[in-house]
N, C-alpha and C positions, 0 to 999 in steps of 0.2 A: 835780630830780634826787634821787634817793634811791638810799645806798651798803647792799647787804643782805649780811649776812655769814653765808650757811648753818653752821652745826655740826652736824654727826655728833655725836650722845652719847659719852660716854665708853665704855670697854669695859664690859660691864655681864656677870652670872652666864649670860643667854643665848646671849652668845658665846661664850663658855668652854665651857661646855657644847653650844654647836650646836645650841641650840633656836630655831625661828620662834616669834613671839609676839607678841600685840596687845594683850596683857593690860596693861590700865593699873595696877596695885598688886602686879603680879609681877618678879622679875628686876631687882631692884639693880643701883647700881655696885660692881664689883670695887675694890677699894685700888688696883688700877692704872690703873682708870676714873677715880677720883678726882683721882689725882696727874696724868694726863689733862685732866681738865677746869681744874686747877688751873693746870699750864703756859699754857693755851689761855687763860684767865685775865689772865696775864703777859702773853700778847702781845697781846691786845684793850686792853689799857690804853694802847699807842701810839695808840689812837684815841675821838675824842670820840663814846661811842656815847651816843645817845641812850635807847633801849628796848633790852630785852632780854624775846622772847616765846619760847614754850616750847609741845611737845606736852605732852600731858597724863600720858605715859605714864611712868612712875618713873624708869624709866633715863636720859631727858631731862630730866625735871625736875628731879633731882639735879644735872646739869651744868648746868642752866639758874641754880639758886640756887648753885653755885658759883662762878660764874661772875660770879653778879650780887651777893656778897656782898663780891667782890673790887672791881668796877666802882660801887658805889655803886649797885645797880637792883633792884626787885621784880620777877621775872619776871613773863609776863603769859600766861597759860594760853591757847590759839590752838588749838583743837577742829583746824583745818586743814595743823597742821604732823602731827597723830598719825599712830602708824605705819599701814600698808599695812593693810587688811584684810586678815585672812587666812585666812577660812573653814575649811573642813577645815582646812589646812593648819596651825591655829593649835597651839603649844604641841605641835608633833610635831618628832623631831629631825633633820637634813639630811645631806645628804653633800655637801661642796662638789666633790667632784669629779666626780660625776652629779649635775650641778643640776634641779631640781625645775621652775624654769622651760622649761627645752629640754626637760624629760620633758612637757611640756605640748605645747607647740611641736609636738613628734614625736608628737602622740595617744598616749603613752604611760601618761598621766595624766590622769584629771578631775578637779578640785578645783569644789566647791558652795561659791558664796559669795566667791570669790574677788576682793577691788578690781580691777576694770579699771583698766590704762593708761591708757585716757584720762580716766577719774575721778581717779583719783589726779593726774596732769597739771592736771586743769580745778581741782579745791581748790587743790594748790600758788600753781596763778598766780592764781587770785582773792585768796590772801592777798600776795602782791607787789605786786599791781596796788592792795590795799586801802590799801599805806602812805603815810603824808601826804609833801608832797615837802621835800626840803632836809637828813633825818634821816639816823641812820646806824643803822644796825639790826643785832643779833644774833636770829636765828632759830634757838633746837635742836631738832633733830626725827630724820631716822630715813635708813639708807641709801634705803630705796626713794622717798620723798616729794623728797629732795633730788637725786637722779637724773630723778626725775620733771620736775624743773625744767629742769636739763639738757637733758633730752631733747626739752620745748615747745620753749625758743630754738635749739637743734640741728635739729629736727623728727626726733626718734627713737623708733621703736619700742623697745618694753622689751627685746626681742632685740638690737636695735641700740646701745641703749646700756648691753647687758652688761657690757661693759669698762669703764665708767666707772670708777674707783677714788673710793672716800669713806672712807678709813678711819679708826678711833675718834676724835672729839674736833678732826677736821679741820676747815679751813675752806673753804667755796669762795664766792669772792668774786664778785656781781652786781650791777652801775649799772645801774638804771633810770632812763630818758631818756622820759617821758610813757610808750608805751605800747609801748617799746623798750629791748631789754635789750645788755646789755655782758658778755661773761663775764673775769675777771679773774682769775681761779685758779677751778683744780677738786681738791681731797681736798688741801689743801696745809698740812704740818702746823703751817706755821708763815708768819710775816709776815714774808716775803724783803726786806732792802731795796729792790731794786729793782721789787716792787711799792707800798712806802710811798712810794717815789718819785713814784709814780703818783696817790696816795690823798692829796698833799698836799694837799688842799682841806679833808681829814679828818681829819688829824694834830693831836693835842695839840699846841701852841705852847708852848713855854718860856717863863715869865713873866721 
């Protein structure tokens, strides 16, 4: 059994500004990305994580070594947590209330280049399915890749699981069971008791 603990990056200059991007050496965390990944920090310390792997992309990576500076861990760079491909789309800025997705959906739009759902889908669970068992994993990476995941154990189309929420620096919590998944929180900004409740197999012991 293996406990995997997705994170959303912290808020990072790209979302402040309403830009897509796939750019690994662009778009920082904001000071309140930070303080973000710092809290998220605090709470991962109720549990004995093992690893902590990281997308390659700054704005994760930031939270990944915040994270892992607090936990005692080297992040571990994970080519299959980085963001979405984004083709055209990349480093243009969005309207979240005319979303760029449903302007697709409705042939309203072509984007060249664009990751597919089910690629996106197929990397996420090849690297779930890659970790050893018994551990307890932090994974940071990107709203679309951690939706992506959601969506294989749900079986959802990228329309379908629009709604998902993952917001800055969250968590959402997955037990894998051989070749079988648990979901135990989704965009949850913090470690609710009553899911540590759950997670004691994985909880720090007081000496």
């Amino acid at each position: 059994m293996v406990l995997v603990i997705l994170v959303r990056h912290g808020q990072s200059v790209s979302n402040i500004q309403k830009i897509l991007s796939h750019d690994t050496n662009n778009y920082p965390l904001t000071e309140e990305g930070r303080e973000q990944a710092k809290r998220a920090a605090h709470e991962l310390k109720k549990l004995r994580v093992d690893k902590i792997f990281t997308s390659p992309v700054m704005r994760a990576y930031q939270t990944a070594q915040l994270i892992g500076d607090e936990l005692g861990l080297v992040p571990i760079i994970d080519e299959r947590l980085r963001e979405r491909w984004l083709g055209e789309l990349n480093n243009r800025r969005f309207d979240p209330n005319d979303h760029w997705k449903l302007k697709i959906m409705r042939g309203q739009l072509e984007v060249r280049d664009l990751e597919p759902w089910e690629s996106l889908k197929r990397r996420i669970l090849e690297f779930l399915q890659s970790l050893p068992e018994g551990q307890v994993v932090v994974a940071v990476s990107h709203y679309d890749p951690i939706r992506a995941a959601l969506g294989h154990i749900l079986d959802l189309d990228d329309i379908s699981a629009h709604g998902i929420s993952v917001p800055n620096a969250s968590f959402t919590f997955i037990e894998r069971n051989s070749s079988n998944f648990k979901i135990l929180s989704i965009g949850s900004p913090a470690i609710s008791p009553q899911l540590l409740s759950k997670l004691n197999r994985y909880v720090i012991k007081a000496k």
